[in-house]
N, C-alpha and C positions, 0 to 999 in steps of 0.2 A: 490585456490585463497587466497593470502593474503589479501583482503577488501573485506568484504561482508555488505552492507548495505539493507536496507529498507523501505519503503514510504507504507503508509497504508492510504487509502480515503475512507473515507465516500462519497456514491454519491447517489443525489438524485432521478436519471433516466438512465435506462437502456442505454440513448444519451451520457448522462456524461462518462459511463463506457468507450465507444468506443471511444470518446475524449481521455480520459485518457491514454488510449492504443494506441492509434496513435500519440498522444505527446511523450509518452514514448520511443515508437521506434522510433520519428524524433531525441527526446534530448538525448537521454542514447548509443544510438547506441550500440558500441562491448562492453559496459561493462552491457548493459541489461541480464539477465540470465533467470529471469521469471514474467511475469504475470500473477496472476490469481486474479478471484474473485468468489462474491457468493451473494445470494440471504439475505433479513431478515429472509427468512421462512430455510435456513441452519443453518443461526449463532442459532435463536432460538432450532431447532434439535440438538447442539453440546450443549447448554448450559442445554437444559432439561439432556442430557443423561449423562451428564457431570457432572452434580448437587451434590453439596458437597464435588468434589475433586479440589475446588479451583478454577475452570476455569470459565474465569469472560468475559460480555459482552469487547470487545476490546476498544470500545470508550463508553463514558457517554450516549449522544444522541443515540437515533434509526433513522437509515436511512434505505431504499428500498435495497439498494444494497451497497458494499463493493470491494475494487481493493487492492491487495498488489503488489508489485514491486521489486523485488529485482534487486542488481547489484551485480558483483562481477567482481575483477581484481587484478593485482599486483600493481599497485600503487594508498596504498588511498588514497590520498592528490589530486590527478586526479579523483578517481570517486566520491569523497564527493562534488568536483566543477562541476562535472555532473549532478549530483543530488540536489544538490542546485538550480542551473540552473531551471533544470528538476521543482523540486517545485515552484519557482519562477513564474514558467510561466505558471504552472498547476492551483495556487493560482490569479493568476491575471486576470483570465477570470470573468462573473461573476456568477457562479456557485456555489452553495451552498454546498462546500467541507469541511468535517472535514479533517485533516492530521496531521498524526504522522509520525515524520522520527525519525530515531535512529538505533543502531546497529542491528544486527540480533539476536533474540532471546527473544525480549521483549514481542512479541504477541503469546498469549495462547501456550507458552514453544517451538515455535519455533527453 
């Protein structure tokens, strides 16, 4: 793929995740590639075992749970307005979401 992007959420309940993830697949459609996420009690396991090679909590805050999102396609210019989209509307419920979007590679050396 020539564009690859990604959306990273802090979420406050397990509810939010599944939100997240059926928003994802209504707005992203064919340029979705992957969702995953993971628990506080994961990020904590990666950061203990991880300790002193740099790799750092991904957001400031502590949240319950975590979703990252990738997209990917041949034209950015289309999935960055996907994914804007995508945010927009992920952001406007009222849910207590942190979100980092940006290129691929930003989070813990992705």
């Amino acid at each position: 793929p020539k564009a690859v992007n990604i959306a990273f959420f802090a979420c406050s309940s397990f509810e939010h995740v599944q939100r997240t993830f059926a928003l994802a697949r209504q707005k992203l459609g064919e340029v979705l590639s992957a969702v995953e996420f993971c628990d506080r009690m994961a990020i904590d396991f990666v950061l203990k075992r991880e300790a002193g090679t740099g790799v750092r909590d991904p957001l400031e805050e502590k949240f319950p749970f975590y979703v990252l999102v990738e997209t990917s396609g041949s034209d950015g210019e289309h999935d960055q307005e996907k994914l804007h989209r995508f945010l927009e509307a992920a952001m406007s419920g009222d849910d207590d979401a942190a979100v980092q979007d940006g290129e691929r590679g930003g989070h813990w050396g992705a």
